[in-house]
PANUMI-816486 format. One record per residue: x, y, z of N, C-alpha, C in turn. Coordinates in pm, whole numbers, padded with zeros to 5 digits, always signed. Example, Ala and Ser with C-alpha at 12.3 -4.5 7.8 and 13.67 -1.06 7.14 Angstrom:
! residues 2
+01319-00569+00780+01230-00450+00780+01320-00330+00780
+01285-00225+00708+01367-00106+00714+01290+00003+00787
END
This chain:
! residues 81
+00967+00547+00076+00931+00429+00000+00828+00466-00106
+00855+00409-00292+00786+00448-00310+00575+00333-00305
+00547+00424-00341+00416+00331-00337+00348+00291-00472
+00254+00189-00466+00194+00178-00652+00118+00294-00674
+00062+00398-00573+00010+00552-00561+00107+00633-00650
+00219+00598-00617+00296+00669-00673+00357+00632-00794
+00411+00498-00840+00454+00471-00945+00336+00467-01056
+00226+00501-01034+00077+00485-01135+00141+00616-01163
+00135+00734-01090+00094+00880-01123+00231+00898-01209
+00352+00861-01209+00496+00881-01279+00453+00787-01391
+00442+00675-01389+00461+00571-01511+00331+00570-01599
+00210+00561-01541+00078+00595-01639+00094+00691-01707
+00120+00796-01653+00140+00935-01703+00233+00921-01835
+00358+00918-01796+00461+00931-01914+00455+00822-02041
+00399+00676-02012+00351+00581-02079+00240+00662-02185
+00107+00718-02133-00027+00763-02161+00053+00874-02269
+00115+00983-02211+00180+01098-02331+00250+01070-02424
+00325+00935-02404+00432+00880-02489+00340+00809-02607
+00285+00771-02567+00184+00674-02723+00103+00761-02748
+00115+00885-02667-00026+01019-02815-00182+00991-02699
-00246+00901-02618-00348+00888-02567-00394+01008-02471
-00533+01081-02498-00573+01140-02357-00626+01061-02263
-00655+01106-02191-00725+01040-02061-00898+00974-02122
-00953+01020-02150-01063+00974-02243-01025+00855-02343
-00934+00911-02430-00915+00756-02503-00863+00659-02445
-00780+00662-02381-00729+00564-02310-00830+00454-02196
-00893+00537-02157-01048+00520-02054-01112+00416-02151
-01132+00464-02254-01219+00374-02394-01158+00263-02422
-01050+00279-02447-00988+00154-02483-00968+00054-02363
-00934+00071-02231-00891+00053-02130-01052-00021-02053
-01108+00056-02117-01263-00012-01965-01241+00084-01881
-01115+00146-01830-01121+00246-01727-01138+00326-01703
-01224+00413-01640-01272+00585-01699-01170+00665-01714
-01150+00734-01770-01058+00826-01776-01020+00964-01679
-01135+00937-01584-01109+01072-01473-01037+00938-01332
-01084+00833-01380-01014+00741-01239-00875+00701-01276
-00806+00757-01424-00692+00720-01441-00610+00862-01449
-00678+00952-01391-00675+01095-01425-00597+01109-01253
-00749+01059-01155-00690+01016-01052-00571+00962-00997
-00527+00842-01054-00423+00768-01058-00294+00882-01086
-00309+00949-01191-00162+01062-01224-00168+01158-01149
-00283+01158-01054-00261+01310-00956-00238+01239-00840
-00230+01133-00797-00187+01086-00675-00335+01033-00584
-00406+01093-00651-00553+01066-00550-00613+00938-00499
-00571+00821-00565-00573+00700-00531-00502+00605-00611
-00516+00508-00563-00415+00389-00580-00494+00277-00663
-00422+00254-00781-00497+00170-00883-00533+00002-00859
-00653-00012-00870-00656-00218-00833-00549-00262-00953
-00541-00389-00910-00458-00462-00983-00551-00457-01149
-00647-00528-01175-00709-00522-01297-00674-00432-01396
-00749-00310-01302-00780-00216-01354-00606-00158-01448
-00525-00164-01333-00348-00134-01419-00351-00226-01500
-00373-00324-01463-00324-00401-01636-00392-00387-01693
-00511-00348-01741-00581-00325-01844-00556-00169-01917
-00506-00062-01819-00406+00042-01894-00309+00022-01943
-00206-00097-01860-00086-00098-01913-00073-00169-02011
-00156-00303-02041-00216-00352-02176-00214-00286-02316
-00293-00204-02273-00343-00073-02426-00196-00020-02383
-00120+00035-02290-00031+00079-02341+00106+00060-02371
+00077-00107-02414+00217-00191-02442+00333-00278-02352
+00265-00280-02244+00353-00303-02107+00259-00417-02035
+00332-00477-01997+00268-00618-01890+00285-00533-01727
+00221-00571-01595+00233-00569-01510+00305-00685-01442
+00416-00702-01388+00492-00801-01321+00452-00767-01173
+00398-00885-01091+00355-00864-00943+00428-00932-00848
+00571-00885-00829+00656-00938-00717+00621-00911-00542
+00583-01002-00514+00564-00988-00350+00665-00924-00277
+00616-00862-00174+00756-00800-00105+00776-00835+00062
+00868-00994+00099+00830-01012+00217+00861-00908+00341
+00804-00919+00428+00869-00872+00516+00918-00923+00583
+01054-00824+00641+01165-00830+00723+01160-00970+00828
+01054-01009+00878+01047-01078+00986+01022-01207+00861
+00917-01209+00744+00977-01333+00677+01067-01365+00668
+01156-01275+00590+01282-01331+00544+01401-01364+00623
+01414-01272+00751+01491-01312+00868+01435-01497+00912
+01359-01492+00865+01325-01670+00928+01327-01798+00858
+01367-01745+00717+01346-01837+00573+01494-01933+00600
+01465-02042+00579+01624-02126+00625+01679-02083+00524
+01690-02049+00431+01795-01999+00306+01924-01890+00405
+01859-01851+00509+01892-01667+00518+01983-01751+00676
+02013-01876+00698+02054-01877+00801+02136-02004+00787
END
């Protein structure tokens, strides 16, 4: 499964190289330091909500926040029965 650990370090990354930004500028523009988004592309931790949208902001992209029920919700939702 993947995790937002993981989709930060693939999608920040290729987003961040694709518009020309280093980790420093992006940090500047962003509010976010640039070694904690440095973090984020090496896997080392997992980004707050804010903090991603305010990268993905500067870098042209909205964050969409779909809940993900679990199994035992949705097995019980009258829709599903």
């Amino acid at each position: 499964m993947r995790t937002v650990t993981h989709w930060a370090a693939i999608q920040v990354r290729e987003l961040r190289i694709k518009e020309g930004y280093s980790l420093l500028e992006l940090g500047h523009k962003s509010g976010v330091a640039g070694s904690t988004i440095g973090d984020w592309e090496r896997g080392r931790c997992a980004p707050g909500v804010q903090a991603l949208e305010n990268v993905l902001r500067v870098l042209g992209h909205d964050l969409e926040v779909v809940p993900r029920l679990s199994q035992n919700v949705r097995d019980s939702h009258p829709d599903n029965h």
